[in-house]
C-alpha positions as CSV (number, residue, x, y, z in Angstrom):
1,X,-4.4,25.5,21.5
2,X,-7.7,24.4,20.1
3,X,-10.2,26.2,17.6
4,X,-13.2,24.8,16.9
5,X,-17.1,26.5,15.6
6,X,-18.7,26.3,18.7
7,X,-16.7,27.2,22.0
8,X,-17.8,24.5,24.3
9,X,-15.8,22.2,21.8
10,X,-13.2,24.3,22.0
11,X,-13.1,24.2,25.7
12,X,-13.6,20.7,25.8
13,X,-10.4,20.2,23.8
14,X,-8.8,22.4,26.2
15,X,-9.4,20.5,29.3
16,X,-8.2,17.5,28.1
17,X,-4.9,19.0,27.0
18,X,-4.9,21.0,30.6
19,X,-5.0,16.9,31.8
20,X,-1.9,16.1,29.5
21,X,-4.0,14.9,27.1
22,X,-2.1,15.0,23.5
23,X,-3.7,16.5,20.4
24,X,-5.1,13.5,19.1
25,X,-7.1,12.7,22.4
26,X,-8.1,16.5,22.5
27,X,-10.1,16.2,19.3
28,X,-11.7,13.0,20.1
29,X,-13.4,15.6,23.2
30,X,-14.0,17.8,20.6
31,X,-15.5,15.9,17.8
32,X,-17.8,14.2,20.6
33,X,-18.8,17.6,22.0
34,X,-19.4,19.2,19.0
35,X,-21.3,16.5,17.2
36,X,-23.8,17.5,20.5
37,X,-23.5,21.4,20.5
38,X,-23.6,21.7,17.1
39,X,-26.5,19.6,15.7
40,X,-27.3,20.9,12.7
41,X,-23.7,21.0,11.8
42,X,-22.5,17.2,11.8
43,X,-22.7,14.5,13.8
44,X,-21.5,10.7,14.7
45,X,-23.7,9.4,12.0
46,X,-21.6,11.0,9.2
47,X,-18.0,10.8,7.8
48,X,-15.0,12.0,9.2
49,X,-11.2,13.2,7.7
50,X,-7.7,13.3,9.7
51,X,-4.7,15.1,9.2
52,X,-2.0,14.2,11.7
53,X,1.1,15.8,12.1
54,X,3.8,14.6,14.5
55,X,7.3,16.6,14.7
56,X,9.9,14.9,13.0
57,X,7.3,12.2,11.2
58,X,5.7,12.6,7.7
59,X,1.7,13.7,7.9
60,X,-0.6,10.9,7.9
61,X,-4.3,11.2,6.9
62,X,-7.3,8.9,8.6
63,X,-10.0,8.3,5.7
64,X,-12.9,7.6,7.7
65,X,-15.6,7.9,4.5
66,X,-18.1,5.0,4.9
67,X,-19.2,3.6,1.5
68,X,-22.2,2.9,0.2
69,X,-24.6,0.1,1.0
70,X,-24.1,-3.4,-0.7
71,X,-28.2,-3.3,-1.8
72,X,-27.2,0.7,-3.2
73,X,-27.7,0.1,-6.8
74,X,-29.4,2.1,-9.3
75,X,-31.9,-0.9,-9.5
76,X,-32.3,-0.5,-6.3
77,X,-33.9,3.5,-6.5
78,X,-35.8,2.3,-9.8
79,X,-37.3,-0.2,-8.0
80,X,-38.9,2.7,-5.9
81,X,-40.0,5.2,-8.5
82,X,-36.7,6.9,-8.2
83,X,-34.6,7.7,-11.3
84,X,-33.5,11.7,-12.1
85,X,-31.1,11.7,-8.9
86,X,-30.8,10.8,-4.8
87,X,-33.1,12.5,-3.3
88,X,-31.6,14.3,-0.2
89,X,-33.7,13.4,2.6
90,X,-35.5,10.2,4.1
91,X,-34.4,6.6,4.1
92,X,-33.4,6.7,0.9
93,X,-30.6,9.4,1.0
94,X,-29.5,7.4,4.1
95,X,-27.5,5.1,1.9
96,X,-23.5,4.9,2.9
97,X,-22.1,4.0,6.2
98,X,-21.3,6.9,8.8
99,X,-17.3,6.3,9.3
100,X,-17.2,9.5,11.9
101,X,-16.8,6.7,15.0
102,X,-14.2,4.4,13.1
103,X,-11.9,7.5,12.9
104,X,-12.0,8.6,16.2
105,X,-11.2,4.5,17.0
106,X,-8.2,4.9,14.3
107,X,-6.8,7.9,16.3
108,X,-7.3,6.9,19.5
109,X,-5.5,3.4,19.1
110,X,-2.5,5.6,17.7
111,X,-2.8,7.7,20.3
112,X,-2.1,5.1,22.5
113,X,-0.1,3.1,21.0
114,X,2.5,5.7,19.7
115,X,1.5,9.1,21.7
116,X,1.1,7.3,25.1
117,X,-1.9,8.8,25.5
118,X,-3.7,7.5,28.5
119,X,-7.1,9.1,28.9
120,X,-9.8,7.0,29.0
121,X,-13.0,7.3,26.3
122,X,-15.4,7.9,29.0
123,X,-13.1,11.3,30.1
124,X,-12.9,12.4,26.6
125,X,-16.5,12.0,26.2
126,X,-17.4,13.6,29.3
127,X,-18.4,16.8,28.2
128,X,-20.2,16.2,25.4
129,X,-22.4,13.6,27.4
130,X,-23.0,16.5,30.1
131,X,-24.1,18.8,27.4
132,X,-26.4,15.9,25.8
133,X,-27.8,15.1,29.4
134,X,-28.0,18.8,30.9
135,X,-28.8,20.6,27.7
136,X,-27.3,23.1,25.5
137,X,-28.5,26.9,25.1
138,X,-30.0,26.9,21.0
139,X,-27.5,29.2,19.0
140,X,-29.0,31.6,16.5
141,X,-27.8,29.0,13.9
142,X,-29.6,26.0,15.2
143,X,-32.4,28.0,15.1
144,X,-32.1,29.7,11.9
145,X,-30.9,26.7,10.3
146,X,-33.4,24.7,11.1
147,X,-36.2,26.3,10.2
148,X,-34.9,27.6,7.0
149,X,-34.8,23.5,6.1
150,X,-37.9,22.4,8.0
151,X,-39.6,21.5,4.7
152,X,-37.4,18.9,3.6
153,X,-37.0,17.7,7.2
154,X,-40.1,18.1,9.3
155,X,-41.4,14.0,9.2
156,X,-38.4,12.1,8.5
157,X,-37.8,9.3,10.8
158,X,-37.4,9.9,14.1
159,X,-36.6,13.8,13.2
160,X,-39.6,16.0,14.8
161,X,-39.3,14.1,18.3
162,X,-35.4,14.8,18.2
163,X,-35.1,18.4,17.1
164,X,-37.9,20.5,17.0
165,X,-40.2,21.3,20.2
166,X,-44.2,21.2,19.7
167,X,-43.3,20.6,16.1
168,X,-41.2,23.9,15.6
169,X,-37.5,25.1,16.0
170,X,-35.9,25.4,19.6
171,X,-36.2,28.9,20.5
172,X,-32.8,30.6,20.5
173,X,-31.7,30.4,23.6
174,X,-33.6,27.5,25.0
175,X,-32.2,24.5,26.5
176,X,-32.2,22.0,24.5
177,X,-31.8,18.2,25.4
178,X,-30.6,15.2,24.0
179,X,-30.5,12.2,26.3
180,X,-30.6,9.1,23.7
181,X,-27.4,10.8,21.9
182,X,-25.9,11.0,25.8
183,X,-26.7,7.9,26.5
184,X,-25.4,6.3,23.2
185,X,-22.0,8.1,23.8
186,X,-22.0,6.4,27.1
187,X,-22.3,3.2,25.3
188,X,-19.9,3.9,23.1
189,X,-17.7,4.5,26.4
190,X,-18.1,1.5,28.0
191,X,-18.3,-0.6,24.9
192,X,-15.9,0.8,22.8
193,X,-15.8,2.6,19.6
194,X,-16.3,-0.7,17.3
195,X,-19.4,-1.0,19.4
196,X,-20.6,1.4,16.6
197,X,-20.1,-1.4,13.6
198,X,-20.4,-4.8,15.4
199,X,-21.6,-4.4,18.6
200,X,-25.0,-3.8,20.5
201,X,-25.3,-0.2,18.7
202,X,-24.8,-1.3,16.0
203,X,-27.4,-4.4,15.8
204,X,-29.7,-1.3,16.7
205,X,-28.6,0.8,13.8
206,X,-29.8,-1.4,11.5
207,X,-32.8,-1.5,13.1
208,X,-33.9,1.4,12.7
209,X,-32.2,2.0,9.3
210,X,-34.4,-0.3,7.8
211,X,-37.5,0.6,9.2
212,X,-36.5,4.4,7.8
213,X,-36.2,2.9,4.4
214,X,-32.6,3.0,4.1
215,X,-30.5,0.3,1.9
216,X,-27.8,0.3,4.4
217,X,-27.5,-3.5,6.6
218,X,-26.1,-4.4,9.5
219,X,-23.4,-6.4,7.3
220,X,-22.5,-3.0,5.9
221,X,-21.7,-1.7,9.1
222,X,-19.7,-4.9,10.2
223,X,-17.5,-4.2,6.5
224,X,-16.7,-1.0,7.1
225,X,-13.1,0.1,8.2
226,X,-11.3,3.6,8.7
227,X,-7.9,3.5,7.2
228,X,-4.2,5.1,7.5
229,X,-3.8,7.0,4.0
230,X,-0.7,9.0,3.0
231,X,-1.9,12.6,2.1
232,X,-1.1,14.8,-0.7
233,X,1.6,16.9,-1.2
234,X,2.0,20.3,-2.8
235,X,5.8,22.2,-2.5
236,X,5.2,25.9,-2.3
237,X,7.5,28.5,-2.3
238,X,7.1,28.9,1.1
239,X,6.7,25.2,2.5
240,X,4.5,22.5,1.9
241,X,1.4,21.8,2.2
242,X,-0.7,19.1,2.9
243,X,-4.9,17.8,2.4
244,X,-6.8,14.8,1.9
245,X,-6.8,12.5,-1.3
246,X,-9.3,11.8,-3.0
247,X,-12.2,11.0,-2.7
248,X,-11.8,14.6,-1.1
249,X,-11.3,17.4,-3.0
250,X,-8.2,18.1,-1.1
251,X,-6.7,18.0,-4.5
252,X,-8.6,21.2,-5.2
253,X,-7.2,23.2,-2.2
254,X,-3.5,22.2,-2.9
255,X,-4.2,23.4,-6.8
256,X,-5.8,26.7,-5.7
257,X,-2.5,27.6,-3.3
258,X,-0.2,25.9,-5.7
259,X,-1.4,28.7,-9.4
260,X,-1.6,31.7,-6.8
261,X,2.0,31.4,-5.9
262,X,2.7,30.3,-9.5
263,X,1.0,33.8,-9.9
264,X,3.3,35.4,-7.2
265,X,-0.5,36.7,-6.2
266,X,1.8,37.8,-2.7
267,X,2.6,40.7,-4.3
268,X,-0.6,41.9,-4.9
269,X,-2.8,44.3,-3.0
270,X,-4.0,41.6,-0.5
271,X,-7.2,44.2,-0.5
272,X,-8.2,44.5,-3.9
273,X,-9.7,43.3,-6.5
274,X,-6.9,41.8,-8.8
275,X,-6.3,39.8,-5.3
276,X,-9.7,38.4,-5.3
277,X,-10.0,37.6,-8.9
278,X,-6.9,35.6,-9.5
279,X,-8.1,33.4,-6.6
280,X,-11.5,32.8,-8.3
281,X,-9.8,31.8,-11.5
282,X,-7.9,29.7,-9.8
283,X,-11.1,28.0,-8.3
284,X,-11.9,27.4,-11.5
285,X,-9.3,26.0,-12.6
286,X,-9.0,23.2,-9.7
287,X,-13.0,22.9,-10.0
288,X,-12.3,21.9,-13.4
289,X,-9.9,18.7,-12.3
290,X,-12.1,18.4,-9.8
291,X,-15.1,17.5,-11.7
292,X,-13.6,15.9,-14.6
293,X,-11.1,13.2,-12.1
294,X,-12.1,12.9,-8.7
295,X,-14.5,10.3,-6.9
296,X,-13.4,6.8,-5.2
297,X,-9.4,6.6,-5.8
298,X,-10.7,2.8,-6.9
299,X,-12.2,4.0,-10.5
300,X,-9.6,7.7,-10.8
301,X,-7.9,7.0,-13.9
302,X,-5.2,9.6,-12.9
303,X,-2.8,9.5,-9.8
304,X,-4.0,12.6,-7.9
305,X,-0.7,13.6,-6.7
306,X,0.3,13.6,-10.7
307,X,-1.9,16.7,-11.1
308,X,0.4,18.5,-8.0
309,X,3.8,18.3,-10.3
310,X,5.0,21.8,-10.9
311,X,4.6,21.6,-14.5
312,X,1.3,20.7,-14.1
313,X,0.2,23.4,-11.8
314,X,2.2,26.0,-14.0
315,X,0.2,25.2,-17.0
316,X,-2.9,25.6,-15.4
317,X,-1.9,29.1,-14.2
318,X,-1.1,30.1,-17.9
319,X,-4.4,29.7,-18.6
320,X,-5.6,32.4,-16.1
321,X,-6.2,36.1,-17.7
322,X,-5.3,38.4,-15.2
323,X,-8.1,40.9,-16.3
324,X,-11.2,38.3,-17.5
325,X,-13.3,36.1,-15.7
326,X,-13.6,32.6,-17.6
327,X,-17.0,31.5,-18.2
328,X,-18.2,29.2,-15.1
329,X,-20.5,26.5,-14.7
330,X,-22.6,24.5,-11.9
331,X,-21.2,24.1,-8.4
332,X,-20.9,20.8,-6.3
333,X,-23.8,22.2,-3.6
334,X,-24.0,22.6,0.1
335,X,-22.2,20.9,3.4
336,X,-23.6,20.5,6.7
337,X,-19.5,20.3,8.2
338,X,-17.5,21.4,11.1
339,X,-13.7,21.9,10.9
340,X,-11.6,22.0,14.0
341,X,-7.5,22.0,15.1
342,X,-5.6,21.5,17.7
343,X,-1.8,21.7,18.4
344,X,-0.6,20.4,21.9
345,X,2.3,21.4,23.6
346,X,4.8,19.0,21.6
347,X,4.0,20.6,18.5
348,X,1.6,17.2,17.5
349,X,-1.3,18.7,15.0
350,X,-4.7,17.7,14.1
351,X,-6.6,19.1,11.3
352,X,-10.0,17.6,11.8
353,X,-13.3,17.9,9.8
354,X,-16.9,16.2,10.6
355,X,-19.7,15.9,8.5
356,X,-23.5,14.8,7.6
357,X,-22.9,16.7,4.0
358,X,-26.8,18.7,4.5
359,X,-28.1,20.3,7.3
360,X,-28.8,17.9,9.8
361,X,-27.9,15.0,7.0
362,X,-31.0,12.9,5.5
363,X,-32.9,13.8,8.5
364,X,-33.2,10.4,9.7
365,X,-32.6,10.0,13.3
366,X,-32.4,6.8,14.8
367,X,-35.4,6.4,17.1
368,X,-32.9,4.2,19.5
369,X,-30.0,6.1,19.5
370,X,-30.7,9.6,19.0
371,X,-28.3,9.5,15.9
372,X,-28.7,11.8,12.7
373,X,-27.6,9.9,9.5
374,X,-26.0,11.4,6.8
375,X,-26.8,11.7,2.8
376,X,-23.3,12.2,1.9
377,X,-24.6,9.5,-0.9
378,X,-26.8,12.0,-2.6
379,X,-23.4,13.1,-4.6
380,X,-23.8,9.9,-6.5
381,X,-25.9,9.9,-10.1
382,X,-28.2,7.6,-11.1
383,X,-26.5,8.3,-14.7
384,X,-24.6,5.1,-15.8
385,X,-22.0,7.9,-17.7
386,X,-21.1,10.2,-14.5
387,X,-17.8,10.6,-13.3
388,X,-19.5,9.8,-9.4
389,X,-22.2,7.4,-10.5
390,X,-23.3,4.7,-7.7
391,X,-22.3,1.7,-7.4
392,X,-22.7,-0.9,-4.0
393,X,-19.7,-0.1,-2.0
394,X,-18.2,2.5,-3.5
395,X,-17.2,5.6,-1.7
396,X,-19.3,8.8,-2.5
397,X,-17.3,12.0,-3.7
398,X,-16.6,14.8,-0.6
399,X,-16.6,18.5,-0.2
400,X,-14.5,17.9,2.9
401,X,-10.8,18.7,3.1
402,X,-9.1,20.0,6.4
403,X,-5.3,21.0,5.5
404,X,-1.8,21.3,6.9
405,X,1.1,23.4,5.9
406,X,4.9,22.6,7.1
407,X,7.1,25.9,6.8
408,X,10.3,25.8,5.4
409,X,11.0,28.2,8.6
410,X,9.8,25.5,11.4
411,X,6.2,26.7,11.5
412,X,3.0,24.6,11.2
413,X,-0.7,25.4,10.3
414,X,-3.6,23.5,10.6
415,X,-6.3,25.3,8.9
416,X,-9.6,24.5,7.4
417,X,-13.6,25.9,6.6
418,X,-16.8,24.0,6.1
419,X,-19.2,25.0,3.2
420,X,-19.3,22.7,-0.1
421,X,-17.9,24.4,-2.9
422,X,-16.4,27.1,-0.3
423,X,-13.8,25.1,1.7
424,X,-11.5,25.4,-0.5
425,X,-11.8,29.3,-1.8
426,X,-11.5,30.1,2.0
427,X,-8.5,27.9,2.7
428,X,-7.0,29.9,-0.3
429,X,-8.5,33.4,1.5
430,X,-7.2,32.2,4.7
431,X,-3.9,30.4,4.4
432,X,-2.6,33.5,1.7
433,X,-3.3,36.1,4.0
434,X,-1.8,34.5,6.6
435,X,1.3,33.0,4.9
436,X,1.6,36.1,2.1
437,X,0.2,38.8,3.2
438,X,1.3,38.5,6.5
439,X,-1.9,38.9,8.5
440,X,-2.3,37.3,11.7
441,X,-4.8,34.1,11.7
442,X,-7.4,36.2,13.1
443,X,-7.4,38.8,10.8
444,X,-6.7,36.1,8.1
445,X,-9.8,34.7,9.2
446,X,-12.0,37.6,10.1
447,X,-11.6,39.8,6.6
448,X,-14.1,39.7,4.1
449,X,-14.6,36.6,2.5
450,X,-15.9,35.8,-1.4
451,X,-17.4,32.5,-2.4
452,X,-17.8,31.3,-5.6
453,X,-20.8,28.8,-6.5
454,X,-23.1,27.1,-4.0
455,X,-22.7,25.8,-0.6
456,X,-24.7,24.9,2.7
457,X,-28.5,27.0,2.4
458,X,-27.7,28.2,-1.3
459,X,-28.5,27.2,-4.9
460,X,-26.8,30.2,-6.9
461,X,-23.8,30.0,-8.7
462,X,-22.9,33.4,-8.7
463,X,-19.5,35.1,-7.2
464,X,-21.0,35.7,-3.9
465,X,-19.0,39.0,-1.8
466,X,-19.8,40.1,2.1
467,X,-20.9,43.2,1.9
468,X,-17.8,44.6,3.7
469,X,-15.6,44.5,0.3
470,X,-15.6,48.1,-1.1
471,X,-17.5,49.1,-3.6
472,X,-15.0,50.2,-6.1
473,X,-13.7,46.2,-6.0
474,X,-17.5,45.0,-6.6
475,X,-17.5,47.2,-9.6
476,X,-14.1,46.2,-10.7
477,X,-14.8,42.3,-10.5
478,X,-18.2,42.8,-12.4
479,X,-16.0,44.6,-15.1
480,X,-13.9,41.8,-15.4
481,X,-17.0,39.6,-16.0
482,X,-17.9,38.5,-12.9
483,X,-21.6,37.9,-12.0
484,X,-21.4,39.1,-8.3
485,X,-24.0,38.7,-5.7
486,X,-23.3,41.1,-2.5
487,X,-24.3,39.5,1.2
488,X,-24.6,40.4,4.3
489,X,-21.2,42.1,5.8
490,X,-20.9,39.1,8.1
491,X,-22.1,36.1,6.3
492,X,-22.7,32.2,7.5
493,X,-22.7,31.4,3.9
494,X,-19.1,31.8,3.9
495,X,-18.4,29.1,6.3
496,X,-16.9,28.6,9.4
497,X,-13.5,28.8,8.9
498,X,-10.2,28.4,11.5
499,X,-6.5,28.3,12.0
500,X,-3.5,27.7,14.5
501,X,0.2,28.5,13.9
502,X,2.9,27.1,15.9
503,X,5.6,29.2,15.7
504,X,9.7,27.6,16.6
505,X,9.6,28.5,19.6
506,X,6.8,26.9,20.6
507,X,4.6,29.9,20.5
508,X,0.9,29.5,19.5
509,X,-1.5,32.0,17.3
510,X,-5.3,31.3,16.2
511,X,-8.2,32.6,15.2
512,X,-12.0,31.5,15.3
513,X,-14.5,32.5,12.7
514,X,-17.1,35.5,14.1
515,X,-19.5,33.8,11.8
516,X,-19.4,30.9,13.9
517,X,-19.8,30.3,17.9
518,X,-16.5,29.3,18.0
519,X,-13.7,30.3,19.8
520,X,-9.7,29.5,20.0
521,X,-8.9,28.0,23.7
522,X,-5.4,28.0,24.8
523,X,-3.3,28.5,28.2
């Protein structure tokens, strides 16, 4: 079974495990084909994060964050007028490497090398290069998404030719090409993945980084590596459960899940609003380790798996009130992501998430290559005294966290969202009313979703509620203190979120968000 945002990744996945293809090879088709279907969401010039799950193994995690750029100094951005922060698009924002590719080389040598996996990279690439070459029809949220950002994007390098038509956003519905991304796969294909860092591509990478302004060089490309990383840990009462380490805010995630079943929030009303509340306290509680310890594990001061101990996670649940919001601050700000799983027949798991951090990245596209870069490096100050300030070759801070839970009863979950600040309040919506409540992934999925703070296309920092939550539970939550901000009964706001269970016996459940164009794909 696969789930991924769009369903032509999905499908994709699919036919390479209907090959006997293994998990690990079916998301390399996926992450390729979605990186072309879904534009605006992510793409091969960003960052990437692995969960991997084999049966009777521990998880391992792939960190494929690219750092930033040797000449990335805050000299560097006074030099060019450029002190209060990063901005977010242009050459400048362009300034860590995209690590997407190194991942998917990580994976597929294990998947090789351990899985016997034996499909070559030109099969798993082949349908996203047919959707490159032939065209995809525009989805509401390319188009949508793209003009609601055209401002900061319209005349960035190499950006109008690439994704807007006679200097405006595909129609919905069009057919929209991309042959140098198609060809660039193929490349990648015939070349192989490290083509990316020290090959041909990457030679013209750098090329056209530098003539968009950017401080990245080819040497930062040739220095960059994904690596194996051992994942954090959180026992609940019910398994345990597994995300990213820093400089992910996996951490957050695990501490969300790990006070709501300090709370025993399972035996609340998984409708109302005491429900809803205790898991925004708990958000703020995790945002609040979150901002004051994580960035680059190189400069944390405190072992992030410290922070999971059950003592510690207990007395961060006694500082919850059951009946008053605490006061809340800024958020972390938007994520242009994608989260996808799969689980193949032998029970092997992939949580998976892709990224550019904002829509459609820094908007530079490489005029050669047809590849969007990412600003994931915006999240780093130009304030010598921040937590995340930037230094040359240091890794930037991440939104992006896709998470695993081991039952104590033989089931596994891979489950995940993209949306800043959100991923982790809907991992919390999803995986509790799923693993609590009882809900199937679908409706786990489907039911009305709350997000506190900003992410992708929003700047409030309000408690933000679909508009399918009753009223009487908007009323209570304001009475409690929360500032709450009602949305449309369907919102994108909330992310794209996903899940697959595998039961014992080898049975398979999922379900897709319906505020995506995704869709689970199984047989």
């Amino acid at each position: 079974m696969a789930v991924a945002p769009h369903a032509l990744a999905a499908q994709a996945a699919l036919a390479v495990l209907r090959e006997g293809g293994n998990a690990i090879e079916a998301m390399i088709a996926a992450a390729a084909s979605i990186a072309v279907v879904y534009p605006h969401m992510n793409s091969i010039g960003g960052d990437a994060f692995w969960l991997v799950h084999v049966p009777g193994q521990a998880p391992r995690a792939i960190d494929a964050c690219g750092a930033a750029a040797a000449a990335a100094s805050i000299g560097w951005y006074a030099e060019r007028g450029i002190a209060g922060g990063i901005p977010f698009r242009g050459g400048v924002a362009a300034n860590t490497v995209a690590g997407t590719v190194s991942g998917w080389k990580v994976a597929y040598d294990f998947s090789n090398q351990v899985l016997g996996g034996k499909l070559p990279l030109d099969r798993l690439f082949a349908d996203a290069i047919h959707c490159a070459e032939n065209g995809i029809a525009v989805t509401r949220s390319q188009n949508a998404t793209t003009a609601a950002k055209l401002g900061g994007l319209k005349g960035a390098h190499g950006f109008d030719e690439t994704y807007l038509v006679q200097g405006a956003p595909p129609a919905i519905g069009s057919v929209f090409l991309q042959p140098r991304l198609g060809a660039t796969l193929r490349q990648l294909a015939r070349a192989g993945l490290d083509d990316f860092y020290r090959g041909e591509l990457a030679q013209s990478l750098a090329r056209d980084l530098a003539a968009a302004g950017s401080p990245l060089a080819l040497a930062d490309l040739r220095r960059h590596q994904a690596q194996w990383r051992q994942p954090l840990a959180l026992k609940h009462s019910l398994g345990t459960l597994y995300n990213m380490m820093p400089p992910t805010q996996g951490l957050v995630s695990l501490l969300i899940l790990g006070i709501l079943d300090a709370l025993e929030v399972g035996k609340l009303d998984p409708t109302g609003a005491d429900y809803v509340h205790l898991c925004v306290e708990a958000t703020k509680q995790a945002f609040a380790i979150r901002d004051r310890s994580i960035t680059d594990p190189a400069y944390m001061t405190v072992d992030a798996q410290s922070l999971l101990e059950p003592a510690a996670v207990r007395a961060l649940a006694s500082n919850i009130d059951r009946s008053r919001a605490a006061p809340w601050g800024a958020g972390k700000g938007p994520a242009d992501t994608v989260w996808m799983g799969v689980i193949d027949g032998a029970g092997r798991a992939v949580t998976f998430i892709q990224s550019t951090y904002h829509e459609y990245g820094s908007g530079v596209v490489a005029r050669e290559s047809g590849i969007v870069w990412q600003n994931r490096g915006c999240s780093f100050s130009l304030d010598e005294r921040a937590l995340n300030v930037l230094r040359p070759l240091r890794k930037p801070f991440h939104t992006l966290n896709p998470a695993l839970a081991l039952f104590d009863d033989g089931r596994s979950m891979v489950y995940g969202n993209m949306g800043g600040d959100g991923q982790p309040q809907s991992q919390s919506a999803v995986f509790t009313r799923y693993a609590c409540f009882g809900m199937n992934p679908q409706e786990a999925v489907s039911a009305p979703r709350w997000l506190l703070g900003r992410t992708w296309g929003q700047t409030s920092d309000t408690l933000k509620l679909e508009a399918r939550f009753p009223a009487e539970i908007v009323a209570q939550l304001r009475r409690y203190g929360h500032e709450v901000e009602v949305l449309q009964d369907w919102d994108e706001i909330m992310g794209h979120a996903g899940a697959i269970v595998r039961h014992g016996n080898g049975v398979l459940e999922g379900g897709a968000d319906p505020r995506s164009d995704g869709a689970v794909a199984a047989y």
